[in-house]
C-alpha positions in Angstrom: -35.2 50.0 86.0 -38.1 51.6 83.9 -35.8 52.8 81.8 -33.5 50.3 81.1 -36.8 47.4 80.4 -38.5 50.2 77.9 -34.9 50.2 76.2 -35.2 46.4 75.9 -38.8 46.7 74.9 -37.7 48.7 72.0 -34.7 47.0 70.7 -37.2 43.7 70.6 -39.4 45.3 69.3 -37.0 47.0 66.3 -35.8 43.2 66.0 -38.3 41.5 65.5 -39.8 44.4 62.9 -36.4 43.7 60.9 -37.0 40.0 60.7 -40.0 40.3 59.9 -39.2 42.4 56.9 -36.3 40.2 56.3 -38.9 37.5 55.5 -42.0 39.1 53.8 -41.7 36.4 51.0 -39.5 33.6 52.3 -40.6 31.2 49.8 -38.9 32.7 46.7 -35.4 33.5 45.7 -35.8 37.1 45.1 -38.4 39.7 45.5 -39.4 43.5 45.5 -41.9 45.7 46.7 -42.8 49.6 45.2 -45.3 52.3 45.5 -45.9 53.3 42.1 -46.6 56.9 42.3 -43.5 58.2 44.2 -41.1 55.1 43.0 -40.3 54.1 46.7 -39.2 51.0 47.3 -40.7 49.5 50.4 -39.3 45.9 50.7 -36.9 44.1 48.5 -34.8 40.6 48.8 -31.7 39.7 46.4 -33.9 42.1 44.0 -30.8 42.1 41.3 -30.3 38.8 41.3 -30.5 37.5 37.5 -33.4 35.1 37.0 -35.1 33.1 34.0 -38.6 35.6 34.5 -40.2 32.9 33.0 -44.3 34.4 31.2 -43.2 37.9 33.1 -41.0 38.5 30.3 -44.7 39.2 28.6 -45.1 42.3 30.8 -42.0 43.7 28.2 -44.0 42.5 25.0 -47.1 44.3 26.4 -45.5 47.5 27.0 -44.2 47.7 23.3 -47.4 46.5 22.0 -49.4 49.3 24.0 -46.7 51.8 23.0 -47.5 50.6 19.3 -51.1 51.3 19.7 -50.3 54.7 21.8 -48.2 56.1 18.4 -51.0 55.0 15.8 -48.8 52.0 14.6 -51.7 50.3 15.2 -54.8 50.1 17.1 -56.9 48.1 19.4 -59.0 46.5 16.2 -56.0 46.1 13.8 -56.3 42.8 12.4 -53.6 40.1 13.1 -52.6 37.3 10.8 -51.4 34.1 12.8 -48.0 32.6 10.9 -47.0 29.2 11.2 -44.5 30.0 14.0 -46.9 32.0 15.8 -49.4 29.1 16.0 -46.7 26.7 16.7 -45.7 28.0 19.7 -45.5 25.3 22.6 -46.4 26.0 26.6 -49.2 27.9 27.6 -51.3 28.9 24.6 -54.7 29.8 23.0 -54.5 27.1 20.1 -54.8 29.9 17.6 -54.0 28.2 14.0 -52.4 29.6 11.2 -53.8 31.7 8.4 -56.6 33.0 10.9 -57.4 36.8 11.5 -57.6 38.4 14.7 -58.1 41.6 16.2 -55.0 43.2 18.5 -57.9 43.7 21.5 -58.5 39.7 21.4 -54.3 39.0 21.0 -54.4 40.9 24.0 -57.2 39.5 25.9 -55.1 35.9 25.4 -51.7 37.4 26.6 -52.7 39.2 29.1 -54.9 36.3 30.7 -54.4 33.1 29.5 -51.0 33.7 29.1 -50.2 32.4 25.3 -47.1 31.8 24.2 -49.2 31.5 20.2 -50.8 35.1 20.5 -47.5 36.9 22.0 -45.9 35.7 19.2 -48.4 37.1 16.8 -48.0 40.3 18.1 -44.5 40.2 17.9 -44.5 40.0 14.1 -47.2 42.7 14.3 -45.6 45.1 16.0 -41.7 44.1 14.6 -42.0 42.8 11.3 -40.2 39.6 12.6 -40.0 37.7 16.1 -35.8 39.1 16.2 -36.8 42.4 15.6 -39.0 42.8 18.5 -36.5 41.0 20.8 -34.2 43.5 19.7 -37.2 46.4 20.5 -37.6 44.9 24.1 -33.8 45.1 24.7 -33.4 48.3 23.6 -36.4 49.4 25.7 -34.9 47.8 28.4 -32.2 49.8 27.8 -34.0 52.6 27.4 -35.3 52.3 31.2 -31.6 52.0 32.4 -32.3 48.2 33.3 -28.6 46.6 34.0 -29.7 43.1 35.1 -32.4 41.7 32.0 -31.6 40.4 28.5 -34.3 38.8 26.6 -34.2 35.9 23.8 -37.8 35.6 23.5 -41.2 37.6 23.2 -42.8 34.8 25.6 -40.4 33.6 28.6 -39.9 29.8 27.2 -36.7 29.0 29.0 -33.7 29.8 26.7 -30.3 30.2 27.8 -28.9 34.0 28.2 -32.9 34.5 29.0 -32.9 36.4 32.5 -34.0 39.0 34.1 -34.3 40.7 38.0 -37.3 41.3 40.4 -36.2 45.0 40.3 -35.8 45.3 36.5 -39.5 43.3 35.8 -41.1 46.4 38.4 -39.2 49.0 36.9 -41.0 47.4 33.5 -44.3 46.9 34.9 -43.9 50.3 36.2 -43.8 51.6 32.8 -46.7 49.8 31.1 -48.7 50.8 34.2 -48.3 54.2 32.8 -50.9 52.6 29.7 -53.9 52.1 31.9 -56.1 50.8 29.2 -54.1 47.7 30.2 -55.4 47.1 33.3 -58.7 46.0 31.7 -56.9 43.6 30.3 -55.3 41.8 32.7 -58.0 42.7 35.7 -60.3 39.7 33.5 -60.1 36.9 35.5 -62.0 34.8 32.8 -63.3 35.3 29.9 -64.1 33.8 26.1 -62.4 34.3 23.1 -64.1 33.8 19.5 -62.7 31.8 17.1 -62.4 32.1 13.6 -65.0 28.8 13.2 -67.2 30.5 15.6 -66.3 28.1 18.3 -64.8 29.8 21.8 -61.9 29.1 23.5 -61.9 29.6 27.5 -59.5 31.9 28.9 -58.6 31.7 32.7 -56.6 34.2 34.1 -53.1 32.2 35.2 -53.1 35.2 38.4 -55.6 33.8 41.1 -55.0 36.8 43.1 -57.1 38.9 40.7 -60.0 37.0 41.9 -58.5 36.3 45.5 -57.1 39.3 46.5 -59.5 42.7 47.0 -58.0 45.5 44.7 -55.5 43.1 42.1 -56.2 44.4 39.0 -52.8 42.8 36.9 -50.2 42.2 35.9 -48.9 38.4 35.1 -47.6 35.3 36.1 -44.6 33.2 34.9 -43.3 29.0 35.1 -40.8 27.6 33.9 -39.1 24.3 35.2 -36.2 26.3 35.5 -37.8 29.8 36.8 -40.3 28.1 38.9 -43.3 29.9 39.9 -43.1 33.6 39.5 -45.7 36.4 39.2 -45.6 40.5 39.4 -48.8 41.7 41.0 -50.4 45.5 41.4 -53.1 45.9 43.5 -55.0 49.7 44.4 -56.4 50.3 46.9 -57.8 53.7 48.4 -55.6 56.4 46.1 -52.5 54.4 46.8 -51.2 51.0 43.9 -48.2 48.7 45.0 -46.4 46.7 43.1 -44.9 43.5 43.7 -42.5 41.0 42.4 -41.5 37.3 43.8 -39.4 35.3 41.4 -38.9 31.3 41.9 -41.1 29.7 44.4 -41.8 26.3 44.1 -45.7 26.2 44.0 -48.3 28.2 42.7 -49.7 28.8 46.1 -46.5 30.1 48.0 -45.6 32.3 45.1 -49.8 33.6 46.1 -49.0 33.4 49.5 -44.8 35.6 49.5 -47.4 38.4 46.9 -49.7 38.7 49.8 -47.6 39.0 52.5 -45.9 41.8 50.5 -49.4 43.8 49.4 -50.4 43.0 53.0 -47.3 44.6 54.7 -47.6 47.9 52.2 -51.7 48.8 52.7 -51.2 48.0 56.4 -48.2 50.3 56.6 -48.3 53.1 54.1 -50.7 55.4 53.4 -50.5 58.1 50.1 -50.8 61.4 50.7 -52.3 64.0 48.3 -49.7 67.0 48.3 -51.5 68.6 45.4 -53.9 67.3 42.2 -52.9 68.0 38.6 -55.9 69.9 38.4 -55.0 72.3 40.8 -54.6 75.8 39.0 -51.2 77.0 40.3 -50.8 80.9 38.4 -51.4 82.2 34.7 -48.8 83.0 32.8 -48.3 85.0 29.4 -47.9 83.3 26.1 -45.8 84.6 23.5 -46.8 84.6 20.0 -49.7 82.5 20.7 -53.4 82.8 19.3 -54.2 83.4 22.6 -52.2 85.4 25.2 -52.5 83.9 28.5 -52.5 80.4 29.4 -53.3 78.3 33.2 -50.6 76.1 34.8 -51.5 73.2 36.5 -48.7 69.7 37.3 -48.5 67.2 35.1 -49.5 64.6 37.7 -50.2 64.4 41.3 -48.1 65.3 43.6 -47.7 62.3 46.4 -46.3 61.9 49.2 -46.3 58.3 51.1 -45.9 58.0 54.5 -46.5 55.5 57.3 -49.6 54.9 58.3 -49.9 56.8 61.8 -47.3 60.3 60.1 -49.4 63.2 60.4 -50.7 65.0 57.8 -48.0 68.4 56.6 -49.2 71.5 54.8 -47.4 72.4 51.4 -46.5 75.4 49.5 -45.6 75.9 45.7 -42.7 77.6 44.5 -43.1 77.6 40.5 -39.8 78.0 38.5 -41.3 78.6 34.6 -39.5 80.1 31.5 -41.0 82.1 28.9 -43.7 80.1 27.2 -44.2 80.4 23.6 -46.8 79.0 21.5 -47.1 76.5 20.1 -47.6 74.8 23.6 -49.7 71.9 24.1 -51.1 70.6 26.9 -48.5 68.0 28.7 -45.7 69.6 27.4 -43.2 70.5 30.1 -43.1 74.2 30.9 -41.6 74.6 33.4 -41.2 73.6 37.3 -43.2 73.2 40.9 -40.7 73.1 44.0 -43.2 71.8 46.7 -41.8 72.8 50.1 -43.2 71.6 53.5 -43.9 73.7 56.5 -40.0 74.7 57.4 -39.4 75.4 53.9 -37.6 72.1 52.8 -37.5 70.7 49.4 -40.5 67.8 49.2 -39.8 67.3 46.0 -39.9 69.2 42.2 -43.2 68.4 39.6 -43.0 69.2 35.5 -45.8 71.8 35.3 -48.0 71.9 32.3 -50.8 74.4 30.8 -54.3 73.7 31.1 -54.9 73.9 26.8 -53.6 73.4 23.7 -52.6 77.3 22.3 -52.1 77.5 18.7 -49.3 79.8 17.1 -50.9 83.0 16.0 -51.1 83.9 12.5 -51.3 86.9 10.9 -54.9 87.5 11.0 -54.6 87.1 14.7 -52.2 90.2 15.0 -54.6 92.0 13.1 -57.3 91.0 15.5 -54.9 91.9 18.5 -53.9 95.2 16.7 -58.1 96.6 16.3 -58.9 95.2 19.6 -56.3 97.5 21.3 -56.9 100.2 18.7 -61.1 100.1 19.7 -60.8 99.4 23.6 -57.4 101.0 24.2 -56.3 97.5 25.9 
């Protein structure tokens, strides 16, 4: 009898931990939830379905523009000259006016938070020469990240038809620009003041409550439409572990804040992120041929994580390194070679790009010479 009411136990138990997940954000039509270190996806609902993305489709525009800046296209205090198209832009804006100068760090501030529809536009010409040419950029980025379910129209998320996107393509984009941090000082601002060109200010509000609601949101933004509703993708940190959520067409403001927190609730109450081994972990030396100098560190390129429920114990790890012959010129980040990290029974965790610890230089011919007396004087 025990046995057969601990059985029951269970299964209810089981169900009513699948409904639950089946309804983490009831209120909107799709939605997604992700770890953003190891890529897990920890909750997701009709997350392919194609939706208008609404102001989201500014988390695409972002990443380009912070790509721009990461290539020295341009940088954080290029100036910007607002067209007549960019400061005619309706919806959400910061009534910038044409012929005025701004810097990219204040374009920014106004996409980022306030959301305008003006300043995105701006940057678009920036960054593409013309408003088309950018749209064609963010497709072919999107592209790029193997996205099969987004097409954009616009820089900005105005509804247009053929405009659409997914809750799992907008992640898989916010994932990326995650990847430029200097962003998240950006869209952390919850309010702030931007100077005109007549030396009045304009307010700026972030459109994401959560950032000021919600311990640990630090981005990323919000989106309405009349036809997408109310949409917003949200990353929150907390401890050494960010999620990343997603909810696409609610009908207010305060259930689309309402599906995000159930989601980042469910993830820091059930996950935690465990350090497997830190990038600045010196795993061997290795030779360098041809180099200026002969011997070179290895370390991972990042972290390597491993996320696990909550109550999962803790697991030792070992390091298998796989690296080729490494010859300068080698700079640090450059992908040398490979970590296998096995657990305690020897199975595969998972494989890290390995690194070296500096930048070596090719030698010259001096060098040799240098080499050449050195072994000549010390016999070594």
């Amino acid at each position: 009898m025990k046995k057969i009411l601990f059985g029951v136990i269970c299964f209810l138990t089981f169900f009513i931990n699948v409904n639950a997940l089946e309804n983490l954000a009831p209120n909107s039509k799709s939605s997604i939830l992700l770890e953003t270190s190891t890529g897990k996806i920890l909750y997701e609902a009709n997350s392919h379905e194609k939706l208008p993305p609404a102001s989201m489709t500014k988390i695409m525009s972002m990443l380009l523009i912070m790509e721009a800046i990461d290539n020295n296209k341009l940088s954080f205090d290029s100036d910007v000259l607002i067209s007549e198209n960019a400061s005619s832009m309706g919806g959400s804006q910061i009534f910038l006016e044409a012929g005025e100068t701004y810097k990219v760090k204040d374009l920014l501030k106004g996409i980022a938070i306030a959301s305008g529809n003006d300043a995105v536009v701006a940057m678009a010409e920036k960054v593409g020469g013309t408003v088309e040419n950018f749209v064609n950029m963010m497709n072919e980025k999107a592209k790029s990240l193997g996205l099969k379910d987004t097409v954009f129209k616009n820089p900005h998320g105005l509804d247009t038809e053929g405009h659409y996107s997914s809750a799992y393509d907008m992640a898989m984009i916010a994932k990326e620009l995650l990847k430029h941090e200097k962003i998240l000082e950006y869209t952390s601002i919850y309010e702030d003041y931007l100077k005109k060109n007549d030396g009045s200010s304009t307010w700026l509000v972030n459109t994401n409550k959560l950032v000021r609601f919600y311990d640990g949101v630090d981005g990323l933004k919000t989106g309405f439409t009349s036809s997408a509703k109310y949409c917003v993708t949200t990353t929150a940190k907390k401890s050494n572990m960010r999620l990343l959520s997603v909810v696409m067409g609610a009908e207010t403001s305060d259930l689309r804040s309402k599906d995000t927190t159930n989601l980042l609730n469910y993830g820091f109450n059930t996950y935690k992120l465990d350090l497997i081994m830190s990038k600045t972990k010196i795993l061997g030396n290795v030779k360098v041929e041809k180099g200026k100098k002969d011997n070179v560190d290895l370390i991972l390129k990042e972290d390597a994580t491993s996320l696990k429920k909550i109550n999962d114990k803790s697991t030792d790890y070992f390091v298998n390194l796989k690296v080729d012959n490494i010859k300068a010129p080698v700079k640090t980040g450059d992908k040398v070679g490979t970590a296998e990290i096995l657990d305690n029974d020897g199975k595969l965790v998972m494989e890290s790009d390995v690194t070296v610890t500096h930048n070596i230089d090719k030698a010259n011919y001096f060098d040799y010479l240098k080499k050449n007396l050195k072994i000549l004087t010390t016999g070594f």
